[in-house]
N, C-alpha and C positions, 0 to 999 in steps of 0.2 A: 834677140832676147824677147822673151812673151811678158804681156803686162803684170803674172806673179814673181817671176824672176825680178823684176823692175822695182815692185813693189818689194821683194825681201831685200835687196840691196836697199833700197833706203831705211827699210828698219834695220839691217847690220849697221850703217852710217851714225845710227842714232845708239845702237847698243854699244856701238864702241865708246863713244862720247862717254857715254854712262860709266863704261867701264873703266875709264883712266880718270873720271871726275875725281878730285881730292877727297880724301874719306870725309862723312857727314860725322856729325854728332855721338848717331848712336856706335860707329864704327870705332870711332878713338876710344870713347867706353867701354866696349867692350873689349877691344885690345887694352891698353890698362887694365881692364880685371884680370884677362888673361894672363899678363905679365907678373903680375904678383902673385895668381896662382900659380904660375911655373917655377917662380924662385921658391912658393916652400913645398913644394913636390921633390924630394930627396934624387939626387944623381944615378942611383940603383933604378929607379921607377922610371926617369926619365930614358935610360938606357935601355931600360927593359922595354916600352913603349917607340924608339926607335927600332931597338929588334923587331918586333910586331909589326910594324913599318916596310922597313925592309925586305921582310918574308913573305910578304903580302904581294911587295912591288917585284920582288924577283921571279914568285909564279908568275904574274902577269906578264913578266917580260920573256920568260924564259921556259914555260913550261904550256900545257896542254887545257888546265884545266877551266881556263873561263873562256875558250873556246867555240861559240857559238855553232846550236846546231842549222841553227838558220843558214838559207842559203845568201852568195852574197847579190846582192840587188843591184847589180850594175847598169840594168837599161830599167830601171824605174826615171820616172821623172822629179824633179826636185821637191813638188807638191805631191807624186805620190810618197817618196821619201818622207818627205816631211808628216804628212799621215801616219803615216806607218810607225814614224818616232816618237810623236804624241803621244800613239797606242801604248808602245813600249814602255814608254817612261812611265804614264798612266800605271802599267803593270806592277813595273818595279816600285813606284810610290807606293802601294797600298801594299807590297812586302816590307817595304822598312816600315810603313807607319807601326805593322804588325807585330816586327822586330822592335820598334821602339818602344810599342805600346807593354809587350812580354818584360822586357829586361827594364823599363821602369817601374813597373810594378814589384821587382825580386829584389829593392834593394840594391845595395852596394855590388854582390858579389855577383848578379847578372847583369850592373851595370859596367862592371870589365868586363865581361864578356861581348858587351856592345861593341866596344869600340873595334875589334878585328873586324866583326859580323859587317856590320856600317860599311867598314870600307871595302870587305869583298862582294856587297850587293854592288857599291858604285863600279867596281872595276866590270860586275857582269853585266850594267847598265850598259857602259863603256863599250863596253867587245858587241852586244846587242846593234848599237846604235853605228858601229864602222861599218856592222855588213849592212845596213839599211840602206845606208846613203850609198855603198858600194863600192867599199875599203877592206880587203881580205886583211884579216888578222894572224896570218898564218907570214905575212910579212913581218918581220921587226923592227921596218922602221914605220909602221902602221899602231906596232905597242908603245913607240917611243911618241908618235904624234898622239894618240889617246891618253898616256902617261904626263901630257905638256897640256890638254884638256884638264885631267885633273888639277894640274898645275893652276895654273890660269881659273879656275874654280874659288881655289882656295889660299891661294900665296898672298902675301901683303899686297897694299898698293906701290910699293917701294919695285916688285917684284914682276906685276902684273903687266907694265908696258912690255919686259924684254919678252917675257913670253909672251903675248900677244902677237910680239912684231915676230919669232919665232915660228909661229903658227901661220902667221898671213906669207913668208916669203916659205913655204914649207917645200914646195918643187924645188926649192937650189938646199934649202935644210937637208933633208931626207938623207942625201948622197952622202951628208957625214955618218950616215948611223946603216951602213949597210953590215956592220961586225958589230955579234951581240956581246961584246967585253968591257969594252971603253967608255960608252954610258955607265954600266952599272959599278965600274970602277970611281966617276969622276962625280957621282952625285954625291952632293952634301945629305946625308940622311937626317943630321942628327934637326938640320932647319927645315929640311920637309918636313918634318911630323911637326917642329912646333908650327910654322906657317898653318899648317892643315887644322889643327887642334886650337889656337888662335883663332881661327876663323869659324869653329863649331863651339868652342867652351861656351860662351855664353849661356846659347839654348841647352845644351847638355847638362848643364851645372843645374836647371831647372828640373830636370828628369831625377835628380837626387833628392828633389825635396820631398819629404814624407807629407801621402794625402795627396800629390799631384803629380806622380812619377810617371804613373802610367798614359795621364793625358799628355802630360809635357812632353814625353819620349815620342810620343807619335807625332805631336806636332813637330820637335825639333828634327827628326826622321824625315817626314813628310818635306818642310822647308829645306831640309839641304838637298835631298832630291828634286828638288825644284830648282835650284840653283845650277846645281850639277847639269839638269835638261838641257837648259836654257845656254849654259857656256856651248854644252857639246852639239846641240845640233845648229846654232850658229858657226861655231868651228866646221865644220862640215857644210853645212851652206856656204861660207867661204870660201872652201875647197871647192866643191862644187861650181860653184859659180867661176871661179878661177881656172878652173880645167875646160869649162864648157868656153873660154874665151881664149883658150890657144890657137 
């Protein structure tokens, strides 16, 4: 193992810590407001926004279109990878800020429009970011490990050890998801959307207010892209490092 290898393995040591620490302050906060805005958000809107959800995660799983034209990068090195993902994410940040920055400025009715846009720039973050490190996505159990990235982004902390430990033992995981039915049968829809939207309403809810939509949008854009980065190319540096010690 070379001395960058050495050194990411002690920063994954330390981000994991991070990631299972007990929620801070502003985290329960924010989940509280969350929760009371979802009870008076009517069962029609909530359903409808689960569909949205679903449709979103079923191309991703099952279809062609966030498909990367990139090739896949499998004799790059972990620090070329890891360049390379930087770049990527770099990219994709200044499309959502852009995204966020348009549809907080439009009000209400381009702020529904956000929420699909949002999640299909991260899923093309996602499909980006497999072939970098050197993970064809034309596999399906490649859509279900990237599908477990976004997980692990955005689930509670109630939520976040199992996926975690799901991601790290992923060479014996994988071997359940070789049939693409029984995932998309067995997932809870209706908590993935709220987990996911729990963990953005906060910033989002700023992008509504008149006079500062447009900056808010971009920043709440920009920050969950950042978050999104940072889960997925340590997921992958895991991997990574994991396979390179077979």
């Amino acid at each position: 193992m070379n001395e960058y290898e050495q050194r990411i393995r002690f920063e994954l040591d330390v981000w994991e810590r991070r990631l299972t620490e007990p929620p801070g302050w502003l985290e329960r906060t924010s989940k509280t407001i969350s929760t009371k805005i979802n009870e008076l958000i009517p069962a029609k809107m909530h359903q409808a926004i689960t569909a949205t959800v679903r449709s979103i995660v079923r191309t991703a799983l099952f279809g062609a279109e966030y498909t990367p034209r990139r090739k896949v990068h499998r004799t790059a090195t972990l620090e070329e990878a890891d360049h390379e993902a930087r770049n990527t994410l770099s990219l994709y940040q200044k499309i959502a800020t852009a995204e966020g920055a348009g549809t907080g400025a439009g009000g209400l009715l381009l702020n529904a429009v956000d929420f699909p846009a949002l999640i299909a720039i991260k899923m093309k973050l996602l499909f980006e970011l497999a072939h970098v490190y050197g993970y064809d996505t034309k596999s399906f159990s490649e859509r279900i490990f990237l599908l477990n990235v976004f997980r692990l982004a955005f689930s509670s902390n109630a939520q976040r050890e199992y996926v975690l430990d799901s991601i790290q033992r992923w060479d014996v995981e994988k071997e359940r998801w070789s049939s693409d039915s029984e995932y998309y049968r067995r997932m809870d829809w209706e908590t993935f959307q709220k987990e996911y939207r729990d963990s953005i309403d906060f910033r989002k809810m700023l992008q509504m207010v008149p006079g500062i939509g447009a900056v808010a949008g971009a920043w709440a854009n920009y920050t969950i892209l950042e978050e999104l980065g940072e889960v997925a190319m340590n997921a992958y540096r895991m991997r990574r490092l994991s396979d390179a010690s077979k």
